[in-house]
Structures are given as C-alpha cells and as structure tokens.
C-alpha positions in Angstrom: 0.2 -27.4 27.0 0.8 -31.5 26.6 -1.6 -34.1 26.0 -2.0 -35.3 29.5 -3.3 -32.0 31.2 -7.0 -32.1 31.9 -9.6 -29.8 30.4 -11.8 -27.6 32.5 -15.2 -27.3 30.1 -17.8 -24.3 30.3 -20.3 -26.7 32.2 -17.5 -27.3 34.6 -17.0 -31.0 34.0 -13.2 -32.0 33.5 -11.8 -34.0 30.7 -8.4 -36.4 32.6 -6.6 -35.5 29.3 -6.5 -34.0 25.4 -6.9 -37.3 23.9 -10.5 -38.5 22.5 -11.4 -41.5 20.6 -13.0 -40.0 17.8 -16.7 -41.4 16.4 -16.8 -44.1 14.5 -19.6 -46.2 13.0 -19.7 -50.2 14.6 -22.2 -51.5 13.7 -22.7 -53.7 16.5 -26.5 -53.5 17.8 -29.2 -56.0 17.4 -31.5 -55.4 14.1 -33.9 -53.5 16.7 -31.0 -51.3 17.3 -30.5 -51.8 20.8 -26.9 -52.1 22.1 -25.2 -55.7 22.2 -22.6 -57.0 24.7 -20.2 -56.7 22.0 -20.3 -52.6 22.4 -19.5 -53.6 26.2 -16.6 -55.0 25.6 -15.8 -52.8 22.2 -15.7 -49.7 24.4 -14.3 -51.3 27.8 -11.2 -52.3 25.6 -11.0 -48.8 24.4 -11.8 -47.1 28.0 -8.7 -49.0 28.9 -6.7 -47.6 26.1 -5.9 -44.1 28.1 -7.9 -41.2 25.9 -9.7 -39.0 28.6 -12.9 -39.1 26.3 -14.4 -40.9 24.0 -17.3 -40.4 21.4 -19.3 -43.1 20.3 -20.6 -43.6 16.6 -23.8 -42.6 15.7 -26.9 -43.3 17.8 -29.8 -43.1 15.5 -32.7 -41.1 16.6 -34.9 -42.8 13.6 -34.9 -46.4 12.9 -35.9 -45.5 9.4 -33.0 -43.1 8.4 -30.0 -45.2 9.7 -26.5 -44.7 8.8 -25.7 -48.4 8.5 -27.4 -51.6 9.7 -26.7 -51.8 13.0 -26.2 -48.7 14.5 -28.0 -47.9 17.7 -31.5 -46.6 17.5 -33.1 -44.5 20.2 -36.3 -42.9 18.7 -38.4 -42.9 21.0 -38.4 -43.7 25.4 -36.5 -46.2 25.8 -38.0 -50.1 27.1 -36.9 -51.3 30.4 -34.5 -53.2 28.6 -33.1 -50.8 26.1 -32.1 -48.9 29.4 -30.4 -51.7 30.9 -28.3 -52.4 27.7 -27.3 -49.2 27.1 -26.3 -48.6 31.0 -24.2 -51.7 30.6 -22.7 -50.0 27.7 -21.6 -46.7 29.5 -20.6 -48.4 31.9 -18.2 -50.5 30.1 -16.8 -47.2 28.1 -16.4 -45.3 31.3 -14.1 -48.1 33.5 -11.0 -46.4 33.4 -12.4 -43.2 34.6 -13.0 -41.6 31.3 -16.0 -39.6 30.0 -17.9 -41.6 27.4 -20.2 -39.3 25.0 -22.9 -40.5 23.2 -23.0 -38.7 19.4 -26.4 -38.5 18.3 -27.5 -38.2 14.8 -29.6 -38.9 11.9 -29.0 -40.0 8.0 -31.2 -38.2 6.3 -30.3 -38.2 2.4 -27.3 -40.1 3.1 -29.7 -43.6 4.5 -28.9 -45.9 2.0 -31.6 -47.4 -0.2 -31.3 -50.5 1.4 -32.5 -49.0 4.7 -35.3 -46.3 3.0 -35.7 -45.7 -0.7 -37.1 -42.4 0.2 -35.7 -40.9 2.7 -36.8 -37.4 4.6 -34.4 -34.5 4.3 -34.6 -30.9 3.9 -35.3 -30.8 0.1 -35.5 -33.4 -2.8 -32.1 -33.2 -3.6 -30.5 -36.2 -4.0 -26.9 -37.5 -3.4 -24.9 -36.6 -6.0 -23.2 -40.7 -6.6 -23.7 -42.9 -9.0 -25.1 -46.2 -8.6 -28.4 -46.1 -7.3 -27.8 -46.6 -3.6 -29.8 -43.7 -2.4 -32.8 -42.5 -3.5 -34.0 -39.5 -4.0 -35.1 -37.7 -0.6 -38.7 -36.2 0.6 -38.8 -33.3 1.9 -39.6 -32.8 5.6 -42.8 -30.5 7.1 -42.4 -28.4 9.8 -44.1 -30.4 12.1 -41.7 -33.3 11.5 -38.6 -31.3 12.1 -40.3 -30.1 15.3 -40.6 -34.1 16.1 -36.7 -34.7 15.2 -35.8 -32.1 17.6 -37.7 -33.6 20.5 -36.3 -37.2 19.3 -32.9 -35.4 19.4 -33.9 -34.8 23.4 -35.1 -38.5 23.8 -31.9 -39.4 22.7 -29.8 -36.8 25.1 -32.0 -38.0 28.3 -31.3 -41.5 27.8 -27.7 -40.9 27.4 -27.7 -39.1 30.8 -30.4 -41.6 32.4 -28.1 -44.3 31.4 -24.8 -43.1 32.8 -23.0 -41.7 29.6 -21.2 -38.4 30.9 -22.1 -36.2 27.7 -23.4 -36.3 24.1 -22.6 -34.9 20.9 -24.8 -33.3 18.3 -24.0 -34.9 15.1 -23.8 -31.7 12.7 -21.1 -32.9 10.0 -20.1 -35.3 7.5 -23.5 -34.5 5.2 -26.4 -36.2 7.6 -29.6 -34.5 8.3 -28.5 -31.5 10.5 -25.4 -31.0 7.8 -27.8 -31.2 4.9 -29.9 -28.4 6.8 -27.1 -26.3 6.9 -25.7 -26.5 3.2 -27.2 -24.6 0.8 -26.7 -27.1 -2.1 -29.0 -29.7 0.0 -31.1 -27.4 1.8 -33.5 -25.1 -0.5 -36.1 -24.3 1.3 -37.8 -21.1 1.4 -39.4 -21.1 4.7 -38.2 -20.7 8.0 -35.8 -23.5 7.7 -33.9 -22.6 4.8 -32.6 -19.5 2.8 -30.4 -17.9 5.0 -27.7 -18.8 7.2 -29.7 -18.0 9.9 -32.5 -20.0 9.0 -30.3 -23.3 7.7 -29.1 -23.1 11.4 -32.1 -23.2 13.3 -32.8 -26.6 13.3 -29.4 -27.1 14.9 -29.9 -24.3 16.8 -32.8 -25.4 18.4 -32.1 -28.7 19.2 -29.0 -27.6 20.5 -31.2 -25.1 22.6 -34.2 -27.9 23.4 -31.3 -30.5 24.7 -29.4 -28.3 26.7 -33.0 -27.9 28.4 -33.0 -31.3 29.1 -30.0 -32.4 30.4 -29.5 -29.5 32.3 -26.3 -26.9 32.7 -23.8 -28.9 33.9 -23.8 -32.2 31.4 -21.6 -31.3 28.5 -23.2 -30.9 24.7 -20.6 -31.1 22.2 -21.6 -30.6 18.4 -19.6 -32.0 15.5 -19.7 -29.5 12.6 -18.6 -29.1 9.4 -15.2 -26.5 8.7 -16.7 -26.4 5.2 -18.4 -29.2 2.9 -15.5 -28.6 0.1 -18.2 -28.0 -2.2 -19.0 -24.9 -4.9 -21.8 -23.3 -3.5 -21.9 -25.2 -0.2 -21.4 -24.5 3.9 -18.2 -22.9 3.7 -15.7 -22.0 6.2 -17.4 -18.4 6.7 -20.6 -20.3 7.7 -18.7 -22.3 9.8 -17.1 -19.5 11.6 -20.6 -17.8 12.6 -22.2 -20.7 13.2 -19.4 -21.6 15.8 -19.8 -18.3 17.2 -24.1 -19.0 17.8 -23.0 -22.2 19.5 -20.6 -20.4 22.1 -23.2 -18.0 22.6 -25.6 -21.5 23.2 -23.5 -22.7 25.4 -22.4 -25.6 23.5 -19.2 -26.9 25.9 -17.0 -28.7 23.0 -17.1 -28.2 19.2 -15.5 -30.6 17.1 -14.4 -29.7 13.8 -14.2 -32.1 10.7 -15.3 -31.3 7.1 -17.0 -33.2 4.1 -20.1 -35.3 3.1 -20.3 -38.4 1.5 -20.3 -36.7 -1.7 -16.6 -35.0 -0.7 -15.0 -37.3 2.2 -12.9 -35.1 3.1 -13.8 -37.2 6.5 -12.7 -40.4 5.3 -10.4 -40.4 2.4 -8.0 -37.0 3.7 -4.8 -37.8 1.6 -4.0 -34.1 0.7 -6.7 -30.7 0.4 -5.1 -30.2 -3.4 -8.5 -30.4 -5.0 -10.8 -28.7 -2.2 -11.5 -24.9 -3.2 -10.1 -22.0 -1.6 -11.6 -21.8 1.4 -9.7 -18.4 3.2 -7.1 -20.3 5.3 -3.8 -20.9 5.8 -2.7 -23.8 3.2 -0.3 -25.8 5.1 -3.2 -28.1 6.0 -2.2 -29.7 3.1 2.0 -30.8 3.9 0.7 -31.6 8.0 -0.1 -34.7 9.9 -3.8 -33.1 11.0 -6.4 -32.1 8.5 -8.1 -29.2 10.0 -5.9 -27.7 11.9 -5.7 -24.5 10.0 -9.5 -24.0 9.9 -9.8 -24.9 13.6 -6.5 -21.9 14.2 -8.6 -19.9 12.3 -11.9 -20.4 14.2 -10.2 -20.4 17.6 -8.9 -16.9 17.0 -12.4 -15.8 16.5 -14.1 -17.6 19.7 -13.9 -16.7 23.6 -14.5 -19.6 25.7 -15.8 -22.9 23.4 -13.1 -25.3 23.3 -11.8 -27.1 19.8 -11.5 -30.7 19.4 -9.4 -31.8 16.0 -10.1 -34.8 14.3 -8.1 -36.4 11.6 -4.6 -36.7 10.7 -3.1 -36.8 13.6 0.3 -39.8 14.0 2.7 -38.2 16.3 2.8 -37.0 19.6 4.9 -34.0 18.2 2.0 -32.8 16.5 -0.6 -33.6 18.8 1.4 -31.5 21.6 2.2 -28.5 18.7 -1.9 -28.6 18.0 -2.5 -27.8 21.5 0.6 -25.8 22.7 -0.2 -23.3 20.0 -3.8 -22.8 20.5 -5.4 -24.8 17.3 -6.8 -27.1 19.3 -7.9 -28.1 22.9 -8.5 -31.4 22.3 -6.9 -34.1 20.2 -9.5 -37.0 18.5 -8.1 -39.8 17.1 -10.0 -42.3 15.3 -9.1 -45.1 12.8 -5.4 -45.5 14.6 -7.3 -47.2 18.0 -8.9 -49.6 15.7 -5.9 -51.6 15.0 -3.9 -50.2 17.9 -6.9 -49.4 21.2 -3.8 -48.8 23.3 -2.2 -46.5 21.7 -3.5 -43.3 23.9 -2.1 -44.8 26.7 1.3 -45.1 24.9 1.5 -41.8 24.1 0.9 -41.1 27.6 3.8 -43.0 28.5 6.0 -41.2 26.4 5.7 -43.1 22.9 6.9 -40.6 19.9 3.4 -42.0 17.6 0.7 -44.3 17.2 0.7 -47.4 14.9 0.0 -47.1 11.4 -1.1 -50.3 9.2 -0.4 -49.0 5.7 0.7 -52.8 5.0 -2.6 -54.4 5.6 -4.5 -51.8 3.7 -3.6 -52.2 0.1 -6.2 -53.9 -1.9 -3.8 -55.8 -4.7 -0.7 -57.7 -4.6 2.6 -55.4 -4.7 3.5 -56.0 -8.3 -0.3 -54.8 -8.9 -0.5 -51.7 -6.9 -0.1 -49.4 -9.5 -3.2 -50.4 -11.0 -4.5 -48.7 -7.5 -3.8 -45.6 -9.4 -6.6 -46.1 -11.6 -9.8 -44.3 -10.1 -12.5 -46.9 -10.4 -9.9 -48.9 -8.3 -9.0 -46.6 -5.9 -12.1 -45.8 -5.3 -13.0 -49.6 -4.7 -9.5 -49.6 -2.4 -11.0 -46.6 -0.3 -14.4 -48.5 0.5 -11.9 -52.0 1.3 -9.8 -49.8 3.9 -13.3 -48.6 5.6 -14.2 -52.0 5.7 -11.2 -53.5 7.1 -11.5 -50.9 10.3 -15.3 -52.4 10.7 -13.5 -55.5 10.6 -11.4 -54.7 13.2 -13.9 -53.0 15.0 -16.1 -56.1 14.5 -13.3 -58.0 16.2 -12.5 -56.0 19.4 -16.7 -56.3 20.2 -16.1 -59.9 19.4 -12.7 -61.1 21.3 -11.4 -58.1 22.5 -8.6 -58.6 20.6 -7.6 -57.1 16.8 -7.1 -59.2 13.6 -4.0 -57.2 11.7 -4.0 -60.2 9.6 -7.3 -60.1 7.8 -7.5 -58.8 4.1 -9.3 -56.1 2.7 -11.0 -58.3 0.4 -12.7 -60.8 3.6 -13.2 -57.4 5.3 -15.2 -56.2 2.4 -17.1 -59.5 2.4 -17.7 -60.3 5.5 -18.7 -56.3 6.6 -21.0 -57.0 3.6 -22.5 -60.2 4.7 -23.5 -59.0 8.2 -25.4 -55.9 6.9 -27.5 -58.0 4.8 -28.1 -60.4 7.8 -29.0 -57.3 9.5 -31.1 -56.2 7.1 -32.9 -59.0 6.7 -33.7 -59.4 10.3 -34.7 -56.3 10.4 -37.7 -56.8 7.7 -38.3 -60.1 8.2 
C-alpha cells in the first residue's frame, strides 16, 4: 500500500490518496467569525499542494468559547452571507479535486480568559497552568449540553449546504468533547459523567444526532484522543472502546492524536520519555510518527473504521511503512505544509521527504541556544515556533506565498498584535 492509492470509506465516498493536511488553527475570519477571502486563497494554495484531503482548523460552534480570536464561528443558522463566504471557502479548498472537511469543535475550559473568564465545561475544574489565562470553568446543565449537540448539527449542515465534502468531530487535544471524556476534567455524577460510558455520551450522541443530519453517505470523521498522558486521565484503554462505539456508529474516519493543553503531546512531540505507561509498544519514542504504535494497536482491535495518523511524520519511507503495515490508512501532515504547501504533491512525485525548517525556529542567536535548555525558555521557544506557523499561515491567506524569513520573535508579536485587534473588534 503507497501513499497515492485512494481510500474507499464506509459511507462509500473515496479519498484520491493517503495524504491529508492535518487541522490547524488560522485564525483568519472576521471578529464575527465568518470566513475571509484570505481562507479562500489559504486553502486553494493548499488544495493545490496534492493531499487527497484536507481538515480545516477549528470551526467554533460558540462564539463565546473560542479557541483563538478568529476562528470561524457557526453557532447558530447561518445568514445569507455567512453561506456565501463559507461556500467560497469550500470551494477554494476543494479545486484540485480533493475532499475538504470541515472539523468542528468547541473550547470549553481551554477558551482563554481573554475570550470568557468563565467558561462552560463539564465540571469546575480548571486548567492546570499557571498564569491566569483561563479561568476557572462553569459547569454545564443538561439542557445546555442538549443545545451543544444540536449546534454541533448546525455546524455539520452548513458544511454540507455549503459544499465542504465531510466534517470532523473535534474530540482531542482537551476541548469540550475531550474534557467530557477525561475523568480528571469531567466529575460529574449524572448521566454525563462517572463512567466511561457516560463521559462518552455527549460524543456519542452528537456523533449519532449529525450522522442524522447529513445523512449516510457524507463522511463523519472524529478526532480523538490515544490517551491524555495524564495520571488518572482518558487512557489508551478508553480510547480503544471508545473507538470501537464509534465503528459501531458508523463514524467513517477516526483520527488519532493525543494530549491537552495541559500535556501537548499535540504540539510539542519531541520524544514520549516522560508520558506514563500507557500498554503499547515503545518504539513510538525512536520513530518519525508519534502515534503510530497506539494507532497499530487500535487497528488490530477494529473491523472496518479506517485510521488517520497525525504527527511526526518527514519521510515518504515512513509514511509508505505506516500504511503498508496496517498502522495507519491515512497519513495527516500538518505544520510541514505551512512552510512547504507543496510538499504532498512532491511526495507524489517521488520526493524521499518533506521540508523541515529547524533553522528558522530557534528563538536565540546560536552562541545562545543553550540557554534554550533552560525550561522557562524553552517553554517561551515552544509558544515562538507555534507562532511562527500562524505567521506563515497568516502569509499564505495573505499573498499566497510563505515568509521562511520571518523571526520567531515578529512572529510572536505580530500573531500577538492581531488577536488583540481581533479582540477588540469583537467587544467594541
């Protein structure tokens, strides 16, 4: 099996090939949250780029609990005009004949206090990081969890109304649906929390109620968790059954990542030496893709649901060793097509790996890098490589083109300066 065969799903749409542009956050809609023409030509430049699908960063289904200013916020039916720009953006993402998903989610605990200072979640737990930029969560009612699953079917509808060719149900990386599943974040003792089975059911059902709405043959994908790489949180035995209730759902793609915001495992993956033991194989650890061993080890246990990996991934000796040996079905790649949107198409054509920018991403001076050692700054360094992918991302929606040259440090400011113009947009 090689990354350019297609990919039959369950609800018998085909993907052209194995390679997906992974989510990622851009930050590029108006303060109202509806799409700008910069996502056009953001996701036409990546459409372009050869991956057979692509997953777009997270669509906000409250305007109150987003993940960063300017994500894209469909809460509610959409205006004449919200339809328009988001049909301009799926078309845009879907030129080159690829499918173009839409990943819906919500923040929960994880909205920053600069967006809501008390944000809804599924308990009054708050994040466990210092420095006061979230604050401490309210716990949601039933009836308002009923509401966020039928805003989670808004969401779907519109995708499909607007031409996207699937969507994904954003259940990782410690936002609401995540939170519900942990049992660190989730203790409740109702019907939505305490067992497995009950942490589940809010994805469950709005798994269930969008399936409904889109009907049978529109893929739903889910995004979810291998483990949080937390004591006492989802672990990779959750994960496992859980995967199994979505293949009995239906679900037609499930992507496995891993990690909150709390433990990136998402965003800062530079070895699993200090994650517990979480029953797998531990060569994870000395390989290109993160979470490949968990996905090996759910894929054994699953019948029909195909895998998408996320993470890692460099060379197209891995990618094609992923899929040939059944950990994976499907290959994302994420942070590589900022800097390098073509580079799906190059491994299509027979390139060995994909670009890798380890130059631009140091934060000091060389005779000052080993100060990057030191964890405040490292820390500090791992925020400045986030922000200099916004940057870049920033820069594709702007020109179409990348900006290898631009520092961390402007990326931090600049990244900075636009989500306070948001912001203040927003509440003015």
């Amino acid at each position: 099996m090689q990354i350019a065969e297609p990919l039959r799903l369950p609800c018998g749409a085909t993907l052209p090939n194995r390679l997906a542009k992974g989510a990622m956050t851009e930050g590029l809609a108006t303060p109202d949250g509806v799409p700008t023409p910069a996502l056009d030509t953001l996701y036409r430049v990546w459409s372009e780029g050869g991956a057979g699908m692509h997953l777009t960063g997270n669509v906000i289904i409250d305007r109150d609990h987003l993940e960063r200013p300017g994500n894209v916020v469909i809460d509610r039916a959409p205006s004449a005009d919200m339809m328009a720009a988001l049909t301009r953006w799926a078309k845009a993402g879907t030129v080159a004949g690829n499918h173009l998903w839409m990943q819906i989610s919500h923040a929960g605990r994880q909205t920053q206090t600069l967006v809501n200072k008390t944000p809804k979640a599924p308990s009054a737990v708050q994040l466990g990081l210092p420095g006061g930029q979230f604050g401490v969560p309210v716990p949601l009612t039933g009836d308002e969890i009923r509401d966020l699953i039928q805003r989670f079917v808004i969401a779907a509808s519109a995708a499909k109304a607007a031409g996207f060719t699937g969507v994904q149900i954003h259940a990782a990386h410690g936002y609401l649906i995540s939170q519900f599943l942990s049992p660190r974040a989730n203790q409740r003792t109702d019907e939505w929390g305490g067992s497995l089975e009950n942490r589940a059911r809010f994805l469950m059902d709005t798994v269930k109620a969008v399936r409904a709405a889109v009907g049978k043959d529109f893929p739903v994908s889910v995004k979810l968790n291998s483990a949080d790489f937390q004591k006492g949180g989802f672990d990779f035995e959750d994960s496992l059954k859980v995967a199994r209730w979505l293949e009995e759902a239906g679900v037609d793609l499930l992507e496995i990542s891993g990690g909150s915001y709390e433990q990136p495992r998402m965003m800062d993956l530079d070895g699993m030496e200090a994650v517990e033991d979480q029953k797998v194989a531990p060569s994870t650890a000395a390989r290109e893709a993160y979470f490949v061993d968990f996905a090996k080890a759910m894929k054994a246990e699953l019948k029909t649901m195909p895998l998408m990996v996320t993470g890692g991934f460099r060379t197209r000796a891995a990618m094609d060793h992923a899929l040939s040996t059944g950990a994976a079905d499907v290959i994302g790649l994420g942070r590589p097509l900022c800097g390098a949107p073509n580079a799906c198409r190059d491994l299509l054509n027979g390139a060995a790996d994909i670009p890798r920018f380890e130059k631009q991403l140091h934060l000091l001076p060389g005779w000052l890098r080993w100060l990057e050692r030191v964890n405040a700054v490292r820390a500090l360094a791992g925020f400045g490589v986030q922000f200099w992918y916004y940057a870049q991302i920033w820069a594709l929606g702007q020109t179409g083109q990348v900006d290898l040259k631009k520092s961390v440090f402007a990326a931090m400011r600049e990244v900075d300066a636009r989500n306070r113009q948001i912001m203040a947009a927003r509440q003015g």
